[in-house]
N, C-alpha and C positions, 0 to 999 in steps of 0.2 A: 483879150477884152477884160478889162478890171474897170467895171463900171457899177459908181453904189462905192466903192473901194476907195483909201484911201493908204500908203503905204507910207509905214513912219519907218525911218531910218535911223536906225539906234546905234549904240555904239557896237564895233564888230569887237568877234571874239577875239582874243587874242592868240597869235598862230602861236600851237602846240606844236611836239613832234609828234604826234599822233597821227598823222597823212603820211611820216616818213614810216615809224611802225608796219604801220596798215598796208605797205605798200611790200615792205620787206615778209609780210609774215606772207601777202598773196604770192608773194613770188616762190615761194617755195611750194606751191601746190603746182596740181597739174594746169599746163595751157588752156585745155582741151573740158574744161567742166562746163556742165549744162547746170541750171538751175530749178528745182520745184518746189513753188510755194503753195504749201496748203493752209488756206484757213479756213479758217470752224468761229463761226458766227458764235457770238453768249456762250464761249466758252472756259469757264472757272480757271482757273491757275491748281485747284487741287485735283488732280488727276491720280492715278493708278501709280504711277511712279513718284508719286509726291508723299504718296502713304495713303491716299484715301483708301478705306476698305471694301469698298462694292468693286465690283469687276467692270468695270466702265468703260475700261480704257486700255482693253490685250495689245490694241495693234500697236497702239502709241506708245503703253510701254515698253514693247520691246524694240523699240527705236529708237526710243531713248536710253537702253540699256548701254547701245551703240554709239550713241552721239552727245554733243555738249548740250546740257542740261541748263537753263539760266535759270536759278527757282526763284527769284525775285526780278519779274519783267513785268513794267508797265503798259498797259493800252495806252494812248495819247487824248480819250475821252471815255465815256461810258454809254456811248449810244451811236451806232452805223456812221449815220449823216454827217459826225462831227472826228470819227478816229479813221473811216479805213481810208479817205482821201489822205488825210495827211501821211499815214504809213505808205503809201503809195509815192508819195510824193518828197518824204524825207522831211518834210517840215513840219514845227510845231502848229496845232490847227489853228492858233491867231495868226499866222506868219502867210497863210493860204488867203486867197481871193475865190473866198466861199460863197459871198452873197448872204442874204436872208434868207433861210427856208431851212425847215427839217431836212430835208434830201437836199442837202446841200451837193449843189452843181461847181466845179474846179476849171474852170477855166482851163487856157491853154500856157497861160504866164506859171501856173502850178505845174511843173513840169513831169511827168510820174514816169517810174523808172524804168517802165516800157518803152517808153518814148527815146531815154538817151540809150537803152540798149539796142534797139530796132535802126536808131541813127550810126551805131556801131558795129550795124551787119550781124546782129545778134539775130534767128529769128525766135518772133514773139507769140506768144500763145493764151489764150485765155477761156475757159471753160464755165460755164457760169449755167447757174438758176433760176436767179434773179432781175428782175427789170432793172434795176440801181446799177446794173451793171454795164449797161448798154452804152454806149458813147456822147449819149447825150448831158451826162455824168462829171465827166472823166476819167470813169474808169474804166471805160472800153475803147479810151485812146490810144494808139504807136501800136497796137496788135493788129499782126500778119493776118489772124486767126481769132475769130470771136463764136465760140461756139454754145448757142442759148439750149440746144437742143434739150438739156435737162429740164429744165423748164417746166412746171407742174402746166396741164392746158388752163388756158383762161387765165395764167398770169399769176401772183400771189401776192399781198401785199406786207410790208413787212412789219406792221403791228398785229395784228391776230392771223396768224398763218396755220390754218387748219388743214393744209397739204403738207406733201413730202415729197424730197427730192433727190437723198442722197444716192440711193440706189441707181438711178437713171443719170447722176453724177458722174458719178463714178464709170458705168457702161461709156459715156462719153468721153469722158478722159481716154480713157484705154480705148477706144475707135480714133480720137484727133492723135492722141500718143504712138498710135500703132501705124500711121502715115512715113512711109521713109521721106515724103516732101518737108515730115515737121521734124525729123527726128534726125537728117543726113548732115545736118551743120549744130554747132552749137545754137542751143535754145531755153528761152525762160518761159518759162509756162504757169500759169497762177490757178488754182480750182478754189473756187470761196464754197464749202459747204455750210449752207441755211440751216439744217434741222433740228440744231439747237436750242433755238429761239420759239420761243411761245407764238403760238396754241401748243402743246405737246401732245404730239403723237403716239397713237397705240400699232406696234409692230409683232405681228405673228410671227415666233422665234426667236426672238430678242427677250432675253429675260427680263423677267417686273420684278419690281422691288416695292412696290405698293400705289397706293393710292396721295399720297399726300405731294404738295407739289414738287419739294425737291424729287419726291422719288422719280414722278412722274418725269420729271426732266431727266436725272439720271439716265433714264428706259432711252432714251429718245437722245442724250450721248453716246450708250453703248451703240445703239442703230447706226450712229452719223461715223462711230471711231471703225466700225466694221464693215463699214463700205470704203472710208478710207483705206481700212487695211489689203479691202482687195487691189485700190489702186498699185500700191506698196510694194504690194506683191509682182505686178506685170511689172511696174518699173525696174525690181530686182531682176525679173525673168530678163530682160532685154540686152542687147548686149551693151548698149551706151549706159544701162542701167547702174554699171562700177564708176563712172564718171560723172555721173548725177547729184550734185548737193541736195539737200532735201532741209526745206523751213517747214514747222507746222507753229502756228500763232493762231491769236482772235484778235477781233479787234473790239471785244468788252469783254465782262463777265456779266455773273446776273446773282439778283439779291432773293435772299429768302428769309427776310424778317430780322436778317440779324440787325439792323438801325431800322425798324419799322417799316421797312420798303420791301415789293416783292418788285421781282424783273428788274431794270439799265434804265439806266439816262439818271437827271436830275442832280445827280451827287457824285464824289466821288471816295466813296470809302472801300477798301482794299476788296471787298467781293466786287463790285463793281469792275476794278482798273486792274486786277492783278493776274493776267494772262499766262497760259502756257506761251515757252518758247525751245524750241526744242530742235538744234543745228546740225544735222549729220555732212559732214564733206566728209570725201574718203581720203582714208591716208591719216584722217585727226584722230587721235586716241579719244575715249568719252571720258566726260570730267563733266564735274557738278562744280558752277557755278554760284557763290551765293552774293555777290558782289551783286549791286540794285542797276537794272538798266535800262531804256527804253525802247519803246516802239518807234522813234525816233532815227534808231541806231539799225535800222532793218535796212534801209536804200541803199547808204555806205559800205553797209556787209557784201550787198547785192553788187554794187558795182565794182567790190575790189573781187569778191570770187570771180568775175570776167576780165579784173585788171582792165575796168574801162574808168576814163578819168574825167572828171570835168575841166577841162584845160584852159579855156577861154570865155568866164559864162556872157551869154547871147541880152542878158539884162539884168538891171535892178534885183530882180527875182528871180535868177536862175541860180538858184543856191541850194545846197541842202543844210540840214539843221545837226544832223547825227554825227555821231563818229564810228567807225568801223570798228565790230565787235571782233574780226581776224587776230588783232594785237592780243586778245582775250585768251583765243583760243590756241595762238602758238605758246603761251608762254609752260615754259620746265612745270612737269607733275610736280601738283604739289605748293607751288606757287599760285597766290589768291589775286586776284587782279583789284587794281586800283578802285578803292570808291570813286563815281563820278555820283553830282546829284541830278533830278530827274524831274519832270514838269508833268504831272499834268494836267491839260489844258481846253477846255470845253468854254468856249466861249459862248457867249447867249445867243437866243435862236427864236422863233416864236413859240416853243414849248417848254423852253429852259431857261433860267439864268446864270449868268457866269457864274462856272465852277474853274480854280485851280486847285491842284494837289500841288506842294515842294517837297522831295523827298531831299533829306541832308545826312549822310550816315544812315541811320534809324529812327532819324526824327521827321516825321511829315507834317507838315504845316498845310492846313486846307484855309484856301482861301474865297469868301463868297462874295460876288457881286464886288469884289475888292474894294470891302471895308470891315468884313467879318473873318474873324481868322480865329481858328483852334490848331493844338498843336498836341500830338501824339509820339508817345515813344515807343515805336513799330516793334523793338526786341523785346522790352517788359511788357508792352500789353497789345497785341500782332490782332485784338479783335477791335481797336480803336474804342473803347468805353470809358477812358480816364483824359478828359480836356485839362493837359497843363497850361491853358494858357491863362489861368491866374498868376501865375508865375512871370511877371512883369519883365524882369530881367531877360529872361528866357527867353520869352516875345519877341524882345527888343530883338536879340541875337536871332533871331530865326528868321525876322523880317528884314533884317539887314542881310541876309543872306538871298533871300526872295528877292529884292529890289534889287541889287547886284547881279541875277540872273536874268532876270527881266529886263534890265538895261540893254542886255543885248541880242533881245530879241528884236527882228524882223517886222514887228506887228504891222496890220493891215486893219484898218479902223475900219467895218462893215456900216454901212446907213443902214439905217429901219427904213421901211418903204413910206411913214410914216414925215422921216425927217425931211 
């Protein structure tokens, strides 16, 4: 049902060999991989293995010590409602049949990556917190397995969340995980942990770092990465646990003053959009990443590590938007993998207005309510404070870049309830 919806049909991309890559670098893993994706809600891009220096982040880094590191990955928006549908679904978030609403609801035409692996005998799994999560969503569609039981009582909502949940996360994980019925065939399994995300929580045992907000969040990272870590851990203990891939991402970041904004949504400047990404398959040596890439690029990964393909799509809209980041990670130590550029893309909503970011090499061009546009050079100045886009020429070239990628976007024109 794509009602309210309008889907434009732009010009399609043009076929790469990058399906043939993706395909050759899957094949050379094992048959036989499960997949676990963790995400971490309002979770920064600067973590413990990024350099940050508080202790934030043990469990994560030493998993990343182990696995491919992207240190420049994009969210697909800066706010829940508008990024983890489309990461779910492989598509940019105009490209989706969102409807109007902050908790933007995904239809069945948004097909998310539960869905084609659950149709490929994959089975599917899902451990959640949160109400957003439930299938009324989207995102509790094509799973075998929807397990709320983390769930703080009474529900939580996700603007001022003055509960916590990762601990009780986590316990469920490791009870639905510990099932030989979930665990006896190949399986994808997704845990979203919340505690990230404001109100921030005070945890007994969990070091403080003080009073002021960042720290305050900090406090309330290190709690959410060491409950993850226990997951981590059972997983390794297990015996399917060597044949296990492991994603950990967000699907935002969160602002603390540095462009006069505290917390997500609204904008997209690099605290905001610039997410952990963090890929362990076994068998892949760890390598650092610094080539720019998106959230986008997460379904395509997902589906080549099961070597499941879209062969025939079922409509108009059964597509995905990414490309598989496997090409990335078989390539010879040592070798930097190709720039691609990067979108992202927060369409308006009843709390927002359209925001894009274009990311081109190291140039990001932000664009508002598209007819405002600034444009930054991400390598000389990575905190976005120097608007070149007096630099007419410059403009020119960077717009002409945007409007070439946007041409071949998918878009889906949303009605106001209004129009």
């Amino acid at each position: 049902d794509c009602s309210g919806s309008d889907l434009v049909v732009k010009q399609e991309a043009p076929q790469e060999p990058a399906a043939q890559k993706a395909a050759e670098a899957a094949s050379t893993l094992p048959s036989d991989l499960n997949v676990l994706l963790v995400s971490i809600d309002t979770l920064r891009w600067d973590m413990g293995y990024m350099g940050y220096p508080r202790p934030i982040s043990p469990s994560l880094d030493v998993l990343a010590e182990k696995s491919v590191v992207y240190e420049h990955f994009y969210a697909l928006a800066s706010y829940t409602g508008k990024s983890i549908g489309p990461l779910m679904s492989g598509k940019h978030p105009s490209e989706t049949s969102r409807g109007w609403s902050h908790y933007n609801a995904y239809p069945k035409s948004d097909r998310m990556v539960q869905e084609r692996l659950n149709a490929a005998g994959i089975r599917t799994i899902s451990v959640q917190s949160h109400w957003y999560f439930k299938g009324w969503s989207g995102m509790g569609r094509g799973f075998d397995v929807l397990d709320m039981s983390g769930a703080p009582p009474g529900g939580n909502d996700a603007t001022e969340d003055s509960t916590s949940s990762a601990d009780r996360l986590t316990d469920a994980a490791i009870r639905v995980l510990g099932k030989p019925e979930n665990t006896g065939k190949r399986f994808f399994a997704w845990v979203h942990y919340f505690d990230p995300h404001a109100d921030y929580v005070t945890h007994k045992g969990t070091p403080d770092f003080g009073n002021k907000m960042r720290d305050k969040y900090d406090h309330e990272v290190r709690w959410t990465i060491d409950n993850v870590g226990r997951l981590l851990d059972f997983v390794a203990a297990q015996p399917w646990g060597a044949k296990t891939a492991i994603i950990v991402t967000s699907d935002h970041g969160e602002a603390f003053q540095e462009h006069g904004m505290i917390r997500h949504g609204f904008e997209v400047w690099d605290e905001l959009v610039r997410v952990p990404f963090v890929l362990h398959v076994p068998g892949v040596p760890a390598r650092r990443i610094k080539a720019r890439r998106s959230a986008v690029d997460m379904v395509p990964t997902i589906l080549d590590l099961f070597q499941v393909r879209i062969e025939q799509p079922k409509d108009k809209y059964d597509f995905v938007s990414g490309k598989s980041l496997l090409p990335d990670i078989a390539l010879p130590k040592g070798q930097e993998p190709a720039a691609r550029d990067v979108l992202v893309d927060m369409p308006a909503g009843p709390n927002n207005d359209e925001r894009r970011a274009f990311i081109h090499g190291d140039q990001k061009l932000t664009i508002s309510n598209g007819v405002s546009f600034k444009l930054f050079d991400l390598a000389a100045d990575p905190g976005e404070k120097n608007d070149l886009s007096d630099d007419k020429a410059m403009l020119k070239e960077a717009r002409g870049r945007y409007d070439a990628f946007r041409a071949r976007l998918r878009e889906v024109r949303v009605k106001r309830p209004e129009d």
